[in-house]
C-alpha positions as CSV (number, residue, x, y, z in Angstrom):
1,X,0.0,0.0,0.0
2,X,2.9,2.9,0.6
3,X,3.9,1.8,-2.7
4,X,0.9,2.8,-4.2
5,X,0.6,5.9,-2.3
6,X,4.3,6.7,-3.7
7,X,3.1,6.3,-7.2
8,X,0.1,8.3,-6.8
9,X,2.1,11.4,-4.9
10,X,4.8,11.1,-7.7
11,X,2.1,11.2,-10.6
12,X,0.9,14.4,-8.7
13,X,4.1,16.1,-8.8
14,X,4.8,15.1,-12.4
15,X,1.3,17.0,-13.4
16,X,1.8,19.5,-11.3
17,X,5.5,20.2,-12.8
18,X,3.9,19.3,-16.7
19,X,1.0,22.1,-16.1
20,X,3.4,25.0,-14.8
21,X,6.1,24.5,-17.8
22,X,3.1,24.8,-19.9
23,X,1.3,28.0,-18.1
24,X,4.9,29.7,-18.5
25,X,5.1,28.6,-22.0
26,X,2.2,29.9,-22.8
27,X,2.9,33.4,-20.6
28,X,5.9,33.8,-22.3
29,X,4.4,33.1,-26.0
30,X,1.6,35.1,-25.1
31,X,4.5,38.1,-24.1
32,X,6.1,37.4,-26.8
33,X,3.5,37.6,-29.3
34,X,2.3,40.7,-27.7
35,X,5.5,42.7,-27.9
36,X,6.5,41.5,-31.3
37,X,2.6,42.4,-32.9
38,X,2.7,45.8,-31.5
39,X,6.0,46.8,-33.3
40,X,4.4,45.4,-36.6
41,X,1.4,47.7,-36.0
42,X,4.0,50.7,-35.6
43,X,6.2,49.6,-38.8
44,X,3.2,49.6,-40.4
45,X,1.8,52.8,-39.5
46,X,5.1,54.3,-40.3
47,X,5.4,52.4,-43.7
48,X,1.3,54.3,-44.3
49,X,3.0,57.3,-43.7
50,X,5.9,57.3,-45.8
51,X,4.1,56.1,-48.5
52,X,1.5,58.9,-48.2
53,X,4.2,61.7,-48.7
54,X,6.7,61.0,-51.2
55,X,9.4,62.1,-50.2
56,X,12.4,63.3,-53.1
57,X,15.5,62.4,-52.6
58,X,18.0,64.7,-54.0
59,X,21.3,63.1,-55.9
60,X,24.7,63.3,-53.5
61,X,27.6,64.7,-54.6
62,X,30.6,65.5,-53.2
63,X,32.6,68.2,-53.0
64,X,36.5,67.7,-52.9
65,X,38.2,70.6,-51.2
66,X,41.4,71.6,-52.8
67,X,44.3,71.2,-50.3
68,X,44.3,69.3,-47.3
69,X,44.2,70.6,-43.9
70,X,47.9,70.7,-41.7
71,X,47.7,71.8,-38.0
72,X,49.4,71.4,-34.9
73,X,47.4,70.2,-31.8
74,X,48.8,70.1,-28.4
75,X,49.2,67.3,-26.4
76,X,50.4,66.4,-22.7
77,X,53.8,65.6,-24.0
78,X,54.3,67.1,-26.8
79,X,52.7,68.8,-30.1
80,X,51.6,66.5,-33.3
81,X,51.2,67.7,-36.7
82,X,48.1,66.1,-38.2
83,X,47.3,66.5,-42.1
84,X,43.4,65.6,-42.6
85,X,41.8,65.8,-46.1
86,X,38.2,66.4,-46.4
87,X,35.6,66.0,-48.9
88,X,31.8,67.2,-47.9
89,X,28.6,65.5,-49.4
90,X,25.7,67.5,-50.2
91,X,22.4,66.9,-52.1
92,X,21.7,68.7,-55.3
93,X,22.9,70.5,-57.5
94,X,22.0,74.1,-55.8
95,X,23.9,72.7,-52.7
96,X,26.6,71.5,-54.7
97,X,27.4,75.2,-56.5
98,X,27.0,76.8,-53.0
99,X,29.1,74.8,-51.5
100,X,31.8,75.4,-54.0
101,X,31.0,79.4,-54.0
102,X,31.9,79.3,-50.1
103,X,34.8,77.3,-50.0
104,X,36.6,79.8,-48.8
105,X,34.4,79.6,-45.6
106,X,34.1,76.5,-45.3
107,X,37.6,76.4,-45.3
108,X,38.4,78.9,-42.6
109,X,35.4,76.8,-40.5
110,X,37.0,73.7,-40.3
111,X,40.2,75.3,-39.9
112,X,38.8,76.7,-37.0
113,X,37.2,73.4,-35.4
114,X,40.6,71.5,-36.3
115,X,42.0,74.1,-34.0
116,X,41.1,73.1,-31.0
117,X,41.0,69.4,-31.2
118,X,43.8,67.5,-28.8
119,X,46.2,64.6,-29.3
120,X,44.1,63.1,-26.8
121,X,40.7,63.4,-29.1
122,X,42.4,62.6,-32.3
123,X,44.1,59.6,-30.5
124,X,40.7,57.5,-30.6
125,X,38.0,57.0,-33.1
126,X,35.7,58.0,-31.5
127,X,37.4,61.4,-31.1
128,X,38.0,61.6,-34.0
129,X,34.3,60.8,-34.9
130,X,33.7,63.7,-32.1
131,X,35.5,66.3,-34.3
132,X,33.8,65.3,-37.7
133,X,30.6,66.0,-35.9
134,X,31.6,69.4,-34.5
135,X,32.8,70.2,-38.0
136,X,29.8,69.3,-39.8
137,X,28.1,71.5,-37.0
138,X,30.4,74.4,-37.7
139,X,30.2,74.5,-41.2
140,X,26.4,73.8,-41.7
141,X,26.2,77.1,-38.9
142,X,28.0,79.3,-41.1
143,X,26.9,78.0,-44.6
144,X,22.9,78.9,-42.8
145,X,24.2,82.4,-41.7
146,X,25.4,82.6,-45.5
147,X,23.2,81.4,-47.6
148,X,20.0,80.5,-45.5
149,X,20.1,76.3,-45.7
150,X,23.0,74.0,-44.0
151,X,24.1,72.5,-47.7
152,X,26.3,70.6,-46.2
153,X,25.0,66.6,-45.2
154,X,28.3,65.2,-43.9
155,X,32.1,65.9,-43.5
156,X,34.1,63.2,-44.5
157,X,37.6,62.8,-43.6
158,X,39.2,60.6,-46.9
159,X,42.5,60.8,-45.5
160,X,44.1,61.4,-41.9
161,X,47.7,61.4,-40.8
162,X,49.1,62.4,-37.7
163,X,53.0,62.9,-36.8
């Protein structure tokens, strides 16, 4: 008879085990399903929306500036001189001519950002990421000032040498 009773209390246990592996299952499918639907719903919604406007996407160029760039930063030890050249992408052909009618400015800009980077900064890539993004900043500031739009999408450093 206790063998019977041992069979009966270990049958219990197995069900009991069987029935709370599946209610988590099912919690967790359920979870998942609900997360993964509702980010669907918002892809679509946004996919709606973007195909409701059409939105014109302008041809990039780039713009090649003439010489490249040679400063001296300051470092803890000692100073570096760093060579960077730069090209700048724009869209369209009226941000293409303004940017080559201000290159001049855009020049002096970047000069001026270049400046004040450190060894330190232009050690790392993300420093030196850091600095592209205050140049774009810089030069899309003064090309507004100039000529009312930022023309400029992206600085991009196409070569980078520092001694």
């Amino acid at each position: 008879m206790a063998e019977g009773a041992e069979k009966t209390g270990g049958k219990k246990k197995l069900i009991i085990i069987i029935v709370a592996v599946l209610v988590l299952l099912l919690g967790g499918g359920a979870g998942a399903w609900f997360m993964l639907s509702d980010d669907a719903a918002e892809a679509d919604v946004a996919q709606a929306e973007t195909a409701s406007k059409p939105v014109k996407v302008e041809q990039a160029y780039y713009v090649i500036l003439p010489q490249p760039f040679i400063f001296n930063v300051t470092g803890d030890k000692r100073d570096r001189l760093v060579q960077v050249k730069v090209q700048l992408m724009v869209r369209g052909d009226s941000n293409e001519s303004a940017a080559n009618q201000h290159i001049p400015l855009i020049e002096s800009t970047l000069l001026q950002t270049f400046g004040a980077a450190t060894v330190e900064q232009l050690r790392t890539s993300n420093g030196r990421v850091d600095l592209r993004q205050q140049a774009l900043s810089a030069v899309q500031a003064a090309m507004m000032k100039v000529s009312g739009k930022q023309v400029v999408e992206r600085v991009l450093f196409t070569g980078f040498v520092m001694q």
